[in-house]
N, C-alpha and C positions, 0 to 999 in steps of 0.2 A: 789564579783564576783564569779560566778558560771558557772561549765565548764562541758555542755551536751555531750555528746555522744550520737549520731548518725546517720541516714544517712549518705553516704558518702561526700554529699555538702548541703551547710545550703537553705531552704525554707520558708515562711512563709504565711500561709494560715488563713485566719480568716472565724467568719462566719458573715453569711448572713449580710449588712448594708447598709446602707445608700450610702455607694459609688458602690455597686453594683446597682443602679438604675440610670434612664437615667438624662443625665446633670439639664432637668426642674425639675428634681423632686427633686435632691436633695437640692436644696433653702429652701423646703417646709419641707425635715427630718430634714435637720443641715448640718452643716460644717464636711467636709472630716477629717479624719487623718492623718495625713501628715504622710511620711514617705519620707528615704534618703537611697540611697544605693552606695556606693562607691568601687573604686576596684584600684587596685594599680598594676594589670598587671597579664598575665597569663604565669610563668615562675619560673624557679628554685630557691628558696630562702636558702641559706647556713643559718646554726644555728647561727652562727657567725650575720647575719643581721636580722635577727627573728623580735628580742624585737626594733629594730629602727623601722622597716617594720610597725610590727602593730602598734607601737605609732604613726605613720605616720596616714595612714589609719583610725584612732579610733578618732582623732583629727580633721582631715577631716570632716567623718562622723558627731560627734559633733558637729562643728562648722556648717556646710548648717543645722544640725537639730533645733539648735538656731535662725537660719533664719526663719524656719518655724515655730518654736515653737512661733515667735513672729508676726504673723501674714505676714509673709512676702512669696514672689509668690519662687516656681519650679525654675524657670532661675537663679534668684537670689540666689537660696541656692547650685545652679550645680555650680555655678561660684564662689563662693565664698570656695567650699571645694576642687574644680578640682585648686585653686591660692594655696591652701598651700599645696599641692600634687605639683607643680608644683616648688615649696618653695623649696621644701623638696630633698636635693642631693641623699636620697635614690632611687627614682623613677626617671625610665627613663622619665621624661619631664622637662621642664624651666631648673633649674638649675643641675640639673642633670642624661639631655640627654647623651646619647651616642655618637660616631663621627663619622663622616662618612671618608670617603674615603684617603681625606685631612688636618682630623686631627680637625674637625673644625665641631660648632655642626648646623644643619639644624633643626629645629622642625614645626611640622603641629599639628593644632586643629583645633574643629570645635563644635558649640554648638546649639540647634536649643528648640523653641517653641512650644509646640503641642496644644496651643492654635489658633494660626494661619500658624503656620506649616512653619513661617519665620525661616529662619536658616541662621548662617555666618560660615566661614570656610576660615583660611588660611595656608599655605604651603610654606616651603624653609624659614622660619622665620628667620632673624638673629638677635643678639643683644640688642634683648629684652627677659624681662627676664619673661613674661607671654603672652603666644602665646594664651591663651582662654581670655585673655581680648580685643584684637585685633578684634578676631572671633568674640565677641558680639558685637562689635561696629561696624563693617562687616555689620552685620545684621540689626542694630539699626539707621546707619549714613550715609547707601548707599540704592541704587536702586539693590545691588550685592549682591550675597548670597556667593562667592569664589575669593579672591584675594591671589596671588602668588608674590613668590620673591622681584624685585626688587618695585613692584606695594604694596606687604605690606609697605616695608620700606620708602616708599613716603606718603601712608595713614597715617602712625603712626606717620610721623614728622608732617605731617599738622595736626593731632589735638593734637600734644603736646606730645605725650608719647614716654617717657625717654627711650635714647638706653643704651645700656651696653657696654663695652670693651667685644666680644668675650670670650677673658679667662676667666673672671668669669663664664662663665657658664660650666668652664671644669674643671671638679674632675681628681684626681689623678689615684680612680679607672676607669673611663672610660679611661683615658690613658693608662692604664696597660691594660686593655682589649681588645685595638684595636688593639696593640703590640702585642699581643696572637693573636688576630685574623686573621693578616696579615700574621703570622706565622705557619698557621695551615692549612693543607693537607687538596686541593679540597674534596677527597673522604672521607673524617669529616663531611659531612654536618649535623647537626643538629637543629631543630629547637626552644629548648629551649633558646638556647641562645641570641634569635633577638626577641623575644616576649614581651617586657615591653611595659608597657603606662600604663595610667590615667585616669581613667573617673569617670561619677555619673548619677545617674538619682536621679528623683524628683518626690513625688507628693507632691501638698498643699493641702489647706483645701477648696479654691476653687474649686478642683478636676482640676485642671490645671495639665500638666505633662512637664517636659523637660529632656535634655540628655546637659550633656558635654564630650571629648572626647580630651584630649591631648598625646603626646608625642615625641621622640626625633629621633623614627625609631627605624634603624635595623643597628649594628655595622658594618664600613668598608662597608656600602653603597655608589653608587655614588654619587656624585655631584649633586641635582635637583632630587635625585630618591623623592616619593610619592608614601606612603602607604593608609591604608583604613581609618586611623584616622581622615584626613579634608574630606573625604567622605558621606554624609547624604547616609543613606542607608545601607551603607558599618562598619563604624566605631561609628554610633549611627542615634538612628530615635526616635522622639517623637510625637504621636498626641492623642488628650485628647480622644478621643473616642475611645481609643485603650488601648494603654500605652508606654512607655518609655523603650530606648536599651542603654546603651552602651559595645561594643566590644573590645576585646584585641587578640592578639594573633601574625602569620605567616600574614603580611599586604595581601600577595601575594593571600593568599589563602582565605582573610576573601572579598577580593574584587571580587574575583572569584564566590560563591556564596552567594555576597550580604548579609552576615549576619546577619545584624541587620534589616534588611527589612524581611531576611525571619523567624528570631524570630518571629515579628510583624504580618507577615502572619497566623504564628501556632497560636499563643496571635486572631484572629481575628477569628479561625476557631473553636472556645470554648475552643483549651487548656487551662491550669494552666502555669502561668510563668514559675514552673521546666518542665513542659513538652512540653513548647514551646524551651524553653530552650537548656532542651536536644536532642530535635528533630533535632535543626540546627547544634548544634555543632556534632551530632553524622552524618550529611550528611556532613558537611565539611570536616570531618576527614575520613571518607569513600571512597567519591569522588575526590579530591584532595590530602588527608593524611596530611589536615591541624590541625594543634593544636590552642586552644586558649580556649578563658572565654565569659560568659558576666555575665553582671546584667540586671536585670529585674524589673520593676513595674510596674502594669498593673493597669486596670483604677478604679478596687475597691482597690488598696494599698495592696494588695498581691503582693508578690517580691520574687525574687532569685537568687540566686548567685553561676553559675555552671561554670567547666572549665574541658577541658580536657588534659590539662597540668598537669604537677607535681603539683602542689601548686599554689593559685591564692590570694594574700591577700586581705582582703575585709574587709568591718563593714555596721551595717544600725543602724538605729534610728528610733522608733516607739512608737510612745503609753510609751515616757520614759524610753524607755527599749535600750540598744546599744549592738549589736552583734558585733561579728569579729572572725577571723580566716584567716589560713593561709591554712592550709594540709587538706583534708578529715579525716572526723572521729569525731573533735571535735569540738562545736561552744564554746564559751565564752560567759558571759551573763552577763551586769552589770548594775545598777539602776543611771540612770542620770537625775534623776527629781529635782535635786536642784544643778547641774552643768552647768554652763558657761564656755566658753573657754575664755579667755580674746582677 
């Protein structure tokens, strides 16, 4: 493993190929190179959680890049690294979300196709312990691109999947957290502290794109609150002629200006990933004074990973190559052409 220095957030630019030319043409060059970009929230990481953080994230990334390393689509590789993100108690999603108001966890996801631009999304989640596998099948098993509360929990018993007892999905530290939280003076407002979530985007070799998008919210929320995460638009947006978002940050303020739409927008008016990138998050925190992240991959598999937060942990997979980091300043770089995840 080799550990670069520089920029203060990681990019990736290639040159000219085959997936920079339009969808007919690329049949005739060859097959896309896939690539995977994942993020694990845009928020304050203690030294103390560092090394769980990135093995989290590195693992992720590896596993959807195995998805595609094997010939398999975008959707399937978002979903499959946003489930062990979701696994994983470290990250505010599935098993450990944060709690809202009552002590009790609520989670929204939401995942979409930018091949057909079909997307599922749902919100107020209980009891199950992967809210982006619901979302796909939202998408895959309905006429509905958004189902909520008590209408997910009727969906997921009729096709079978398994609830959970509540308490499992609540860690110790979200408890200790929300006990601080409840305790802590209105005029504290901060917004590091309510920024976790989950996501990935995708390209494959078909030049297919997607986004996935989980998380648990913002701690000592109400009851039913809903952030930008089950939002298309808001919390990620995919379409192949374009490229692939997902968002993290202040829910409040990534809904406000549309986010991941207007990534997408900058991506559509010739920027580069980092400078669509930066373009949005630097209007959101302008306009609003919102804080957050995204990741990026755009329709030639150029990607990037920018946040305006403290620290945003992330990793991608490309060309056998797997990045990650945590802080500005330094990328890490390790060779996984003869790695599987089991």
């Amino acid at each position: 493993m080799t550990d670069v220095p520089g920029s203060s957030q990681p990019v990736c630019r290639g040159p000219a190929s085959a997936g920079s030319l339009e969808p007919d043409r690329r049949e005739r060059v060859g097959e896309m190179k896939p690539v995977i970009v994942v993020h694990g929230g845009a928020t304050s990481i203690s030294k103390e959680r560092s090394d769980k953080v990135r093995e989290g994230v590195t693992k992720a990334a590896q596993s959807g890049y195995n998805v595609l390393r094997d010939g398999g689509t975008a959707i399937d590789a978002v979903e499959v690294a946003v489930v062990l993100l979701e696994d994983d108690p470290e990250f505010n999603a599935g098993k450990g979300s944060v709690l809202n108001e009552n002590g009790q966890v609520e989670m929204d996801a939401s995942i979409m196709d930018g091949k057909n631009l079909n997307s599922g999304a749902v919100s107020s989640v209980k009891n199950i312990a992967n809210p982006i596998k619901v979302a796909r099948l939202v998408m895959e098993k309905t006429n509905h691109s958004f189902l909520t509360g008590q209408g997910v929990a009727a969906f997921a018993k009729n096709l079978g999947i398994p609830t959970i007892p509540g308490e499992r999905l609540i860690t110790d530290r979200n408890v200790k957290r929300l006990k601080k939280e409840k305790a802590r003076k209105p005029a504290d407002a901060d917004y590091e502290k309510n920024t976790g979530t989950v996501g990935a985007v995708a390209l494959d070799k078909n030049g297919n794109v997607a986004y996935a998008t989980s998380t648990g919210g913002i701690i000592n929320k109400m009851v039913g609150r809903v952030g930008d995460s089950p939002c298309v638009g808001c919390g990620g947006y995919a379409d192949d002629k374009i490229g692939a978002v997902s968002t993290t940050g202040n829910g409040e303020s990534i809904i406000k200006v549309n986010l991941a739409r207007l990534v997408i927008f900058h991506l559509e008016q010739g920027k580069s990933p980092q400078e669509a990138a930066d373009a949005a998050l630097f209007y959101m925190k302008s306009r609003v004074k919102g804080l957050g992240g995204v990741i990026v991959v755009d329709k030639t598999g150029d990607w990037a990973a920018r946040w305006t937060s403290v620290s945003m942990p992330w990793a991608s997979a490309k060309e056998d190559k797997l990045q990650f980091g945590i802080f500005p300043g330094t990328v890490h770089i390790t060779d996984i052409s003869k790695k599987k995840t089991k």
